[in-house]
N, C-alpha and C positions, 0 to 999 in steps of 0.2 A: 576447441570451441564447445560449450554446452552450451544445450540449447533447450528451450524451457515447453512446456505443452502447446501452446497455440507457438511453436515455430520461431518466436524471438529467442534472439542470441542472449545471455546472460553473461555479465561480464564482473570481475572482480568479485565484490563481496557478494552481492545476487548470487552468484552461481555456485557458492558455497554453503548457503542458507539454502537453495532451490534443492542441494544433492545432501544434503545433512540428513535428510531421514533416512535417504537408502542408504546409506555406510555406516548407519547407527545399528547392531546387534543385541545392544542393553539397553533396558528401561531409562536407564538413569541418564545416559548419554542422549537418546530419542527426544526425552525431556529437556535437555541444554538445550539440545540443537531447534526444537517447538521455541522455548523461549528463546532464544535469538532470532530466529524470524518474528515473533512477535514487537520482537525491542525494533529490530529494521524496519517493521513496517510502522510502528508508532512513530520511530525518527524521520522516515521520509514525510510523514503527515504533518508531524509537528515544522518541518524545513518547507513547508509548504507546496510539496507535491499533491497533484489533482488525485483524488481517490481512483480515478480509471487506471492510468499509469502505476497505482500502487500493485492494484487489482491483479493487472499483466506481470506487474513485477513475481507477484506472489504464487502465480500461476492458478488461479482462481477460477474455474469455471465461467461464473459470470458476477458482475460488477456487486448484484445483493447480499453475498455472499460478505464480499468485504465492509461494505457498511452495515451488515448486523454485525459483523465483528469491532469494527471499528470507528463507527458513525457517534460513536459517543466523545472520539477525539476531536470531534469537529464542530464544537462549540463555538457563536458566534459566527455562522457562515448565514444564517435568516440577516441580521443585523449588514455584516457585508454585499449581501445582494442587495438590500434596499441602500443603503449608503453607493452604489456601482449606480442604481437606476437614479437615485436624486441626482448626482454629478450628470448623468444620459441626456435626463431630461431637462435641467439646467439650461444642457446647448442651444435646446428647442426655443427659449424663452428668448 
């Protein structure tokens, strides 16, 4: 079992992105291995995983970290809260 900084288990491809830098010795490999976590976190965002959950996945300090990274993939999330409240308040009426 690897297990990632805040204590979550990492399991399958995770845990292979989460240990890629430290088995990497060359530039050019350190660099694959960077962009493959970048690709994995892009694809859980784009499959619609919550930004917190990517955050943990990535082993991220803290959550602002991954939206200045990646808050740009998240186009269309203003428009889907207000389309969640119009349905909300709907009920009300």
């Amino acid at each position: 079992m690897l297990v990632g900084t805040r204590g979550l288990e990492l399991r399958g491809f995770s845990a292979h992105v989460h240990r890629c830098p430290r088995l990497a010795s060359q530039w050019d490999f350190r660099h694959f291995c960077h962009s493959v976590r970048h690709t994995h976190a892009s694809m859980l965002i784009a499959a619609g995983t919550d930004i917190l959950t990517v955050s943990r996945r990535l082993g991220h300090e803290n959550i602002r970290i991954t939206l200045d990274l990646y808050g740009h993939l998240l186009p269309g999330q203003d428009e889907a809260a207000a389309a969640a409240m119009d349905r909300l308040t709907a009920l009300w009426q």
